[in-house]
C-alpha positions in Angstrom: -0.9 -3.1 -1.4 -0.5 -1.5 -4.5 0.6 2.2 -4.1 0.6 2.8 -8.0 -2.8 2.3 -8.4 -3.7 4.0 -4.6 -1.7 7.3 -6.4 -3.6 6.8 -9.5 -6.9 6.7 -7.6 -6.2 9.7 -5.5 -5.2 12.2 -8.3 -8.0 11.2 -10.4 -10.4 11.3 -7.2 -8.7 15.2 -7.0 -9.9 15.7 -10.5 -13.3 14.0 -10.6 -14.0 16.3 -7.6 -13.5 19.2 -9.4 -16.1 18.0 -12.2 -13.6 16.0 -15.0 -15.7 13.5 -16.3 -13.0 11.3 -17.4 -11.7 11.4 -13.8 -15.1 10.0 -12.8 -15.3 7.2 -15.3 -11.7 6.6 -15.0 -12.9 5.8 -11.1 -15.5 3.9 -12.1 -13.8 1.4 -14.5 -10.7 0.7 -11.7 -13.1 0.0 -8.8 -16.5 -1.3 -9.9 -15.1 -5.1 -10.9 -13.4 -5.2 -7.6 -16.8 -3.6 -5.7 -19.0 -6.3 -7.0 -16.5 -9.1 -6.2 -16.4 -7.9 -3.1 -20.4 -6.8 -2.7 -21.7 -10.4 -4.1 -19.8 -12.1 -1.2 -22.1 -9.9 1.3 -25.8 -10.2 -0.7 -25.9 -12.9 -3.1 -28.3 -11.4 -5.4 -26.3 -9.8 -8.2 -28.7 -7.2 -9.3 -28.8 -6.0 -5.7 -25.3 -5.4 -5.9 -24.8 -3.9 -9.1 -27.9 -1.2 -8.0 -26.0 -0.5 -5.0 -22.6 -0.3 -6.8 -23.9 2.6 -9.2 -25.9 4.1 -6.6 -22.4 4.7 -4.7 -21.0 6.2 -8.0 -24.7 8.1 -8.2 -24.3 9.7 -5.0 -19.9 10.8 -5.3 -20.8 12.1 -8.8 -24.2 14.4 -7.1 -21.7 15.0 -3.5 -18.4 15.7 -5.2 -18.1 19.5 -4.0 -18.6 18.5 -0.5 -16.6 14.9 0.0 -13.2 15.1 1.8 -9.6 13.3 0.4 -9.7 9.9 1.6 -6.2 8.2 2.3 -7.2 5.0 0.6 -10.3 5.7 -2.0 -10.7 1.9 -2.6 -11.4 1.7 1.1 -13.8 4.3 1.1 -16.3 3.0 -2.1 -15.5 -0.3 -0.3 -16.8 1.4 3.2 -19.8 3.1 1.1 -20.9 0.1 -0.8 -20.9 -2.3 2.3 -23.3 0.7 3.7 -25.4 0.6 0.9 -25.8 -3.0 1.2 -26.7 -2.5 4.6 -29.3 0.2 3.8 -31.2 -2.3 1.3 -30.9 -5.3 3.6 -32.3 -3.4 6.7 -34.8 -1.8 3.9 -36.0 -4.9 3.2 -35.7 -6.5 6.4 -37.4 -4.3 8.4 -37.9 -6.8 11.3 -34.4 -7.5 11.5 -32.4 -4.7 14.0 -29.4 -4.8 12.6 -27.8 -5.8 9.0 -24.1 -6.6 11.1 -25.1 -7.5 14.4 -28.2 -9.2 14.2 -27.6 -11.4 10.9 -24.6 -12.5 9.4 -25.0 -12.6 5.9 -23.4 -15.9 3.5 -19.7 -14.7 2.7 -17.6 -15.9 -0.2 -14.0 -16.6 -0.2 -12.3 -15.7 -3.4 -13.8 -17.4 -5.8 -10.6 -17.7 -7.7 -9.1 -19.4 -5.0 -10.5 -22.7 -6.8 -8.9 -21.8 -10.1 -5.8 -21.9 -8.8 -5.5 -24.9 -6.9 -6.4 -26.5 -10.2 -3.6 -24.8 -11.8 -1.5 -26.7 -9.4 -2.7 -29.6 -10.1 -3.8 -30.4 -6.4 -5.8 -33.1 -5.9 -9.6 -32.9 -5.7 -9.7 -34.7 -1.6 -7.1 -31.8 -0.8 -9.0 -29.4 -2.5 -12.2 -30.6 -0.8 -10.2 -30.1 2.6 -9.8 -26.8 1.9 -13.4 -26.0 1.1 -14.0 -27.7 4.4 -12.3 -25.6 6.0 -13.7 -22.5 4.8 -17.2 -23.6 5.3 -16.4 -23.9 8.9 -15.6 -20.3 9.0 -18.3 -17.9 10.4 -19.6 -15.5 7.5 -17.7 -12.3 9.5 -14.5 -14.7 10.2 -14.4 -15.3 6.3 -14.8 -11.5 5.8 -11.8 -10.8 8.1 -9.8 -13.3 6.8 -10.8 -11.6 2.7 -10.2 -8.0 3.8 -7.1 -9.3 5.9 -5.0 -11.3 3.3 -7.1 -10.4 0.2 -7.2 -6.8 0.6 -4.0 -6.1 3.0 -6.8 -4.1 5.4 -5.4 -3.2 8.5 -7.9 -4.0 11.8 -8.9 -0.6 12.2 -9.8 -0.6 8.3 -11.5 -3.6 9.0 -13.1 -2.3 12.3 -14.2 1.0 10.5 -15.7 -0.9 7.4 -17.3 -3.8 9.7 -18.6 -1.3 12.6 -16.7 -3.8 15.0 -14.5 -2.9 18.0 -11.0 -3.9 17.6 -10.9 -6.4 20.2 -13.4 -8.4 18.5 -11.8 -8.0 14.9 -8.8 -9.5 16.4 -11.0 -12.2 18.3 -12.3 -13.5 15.1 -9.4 -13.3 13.5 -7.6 -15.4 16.1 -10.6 -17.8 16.2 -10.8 -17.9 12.1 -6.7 -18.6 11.9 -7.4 -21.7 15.2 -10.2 -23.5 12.9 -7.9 -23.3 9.6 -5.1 -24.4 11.7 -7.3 -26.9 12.9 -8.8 -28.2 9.8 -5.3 -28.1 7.6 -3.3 -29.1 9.7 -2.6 -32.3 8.0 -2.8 -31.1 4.6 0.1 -29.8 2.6 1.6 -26.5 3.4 1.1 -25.0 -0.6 -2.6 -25.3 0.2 -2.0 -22.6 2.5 0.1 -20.6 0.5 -2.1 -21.0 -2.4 -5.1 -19.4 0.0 -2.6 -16.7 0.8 -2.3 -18.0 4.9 0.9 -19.3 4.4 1.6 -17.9 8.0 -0.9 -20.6 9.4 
């Protein structure tokens, strides 16, 4: 985890609380890339996601005075957007109980995952492994593994930001980490590295 950029956020969070502008747009230009990476893996419409992204930054600007000091800010817009995503989707799903329990929506792994592997020349059946693999992953096991090896989220970040119990955060990790195992376990090991599980 990066604690330059964690200090950074949390002394300009200070300021932007007290009204600096800069503070706030400062805010705003480290996070929002990383928010809609992360938001387009959990609604694939991109318009959705960039309306919820500035509605976050919307609603800190208008409930600055009364918002406490989060430990981790990046984990907090990360916890707010993946509300406000819920919000729409149960909005305009109205029929649907739940936005985590009762569907799980399509999740992305890192995209530039596939960049990479090129970079290293590995060969496209490998690389097709891989993908494999992945697909085989729930959407919420390939959520846990991006917050988990992505993000460096601890499980109770991940339980706080999923609304799951921490037994079952640690079930689907297990589970995600057996089908990986499972469907690499021929392949070569700098696949895995390259993915970031180069524990598997």
């Amino acid at each position: 985890m990066n604690t330059t950029k964690i200090d950074i956020s949390t002394e300009l969070w200070q300021a932007f609380k007290k009204g600096d502008v800069e503070a706030y747009r400062d805010l705003y230009q480290i996070h929002a890339g990383f928010l809609l990476n992360y938001g387009i893996r959990l609604h694939n419409v991109l318009n959705v996601v960039e309306d919820c992204v500035q509605e976050v930054f919307i609603d800190l600007w208008q409930y600055r005075q009364n918002l406490s000091d989060p430990s981790d800010v990046k984990f907090y817009l990360m916890r707010s957007l993946r509300n406000r995503i819920g919000k729409h989707f149960r909005k305009n799903q109205p029929y649907i109980s739940g936005f985590d329990d009762a569907v799980e929506l399509p999740f992305l792994i890192e995209p530039s995952s596939e960049q990479r592997l090129i970079d290293l020349d590995i060969d496209a059946e490998l690389y097709q492994r891989v993908q494999f693999a992945i697909k085989a992953l729930t959407p919420r096991q390939k959520e846990i593994i991006y917050l988990r090896y992505f993000n460096d989220l601890s499980y109770d970040q991940i339980c706080e930001l999923m609304n799951i119990n921490y037994q079952s955060a640690r079930t689907q990790h297990y589970n995600a980490l057996k089908v990986l195992r499972s469907e690499l376990k021929n392949s070569n090991l700098i696949i895995l590295s390259v993915l970031g599980l180069h524990f598997l």
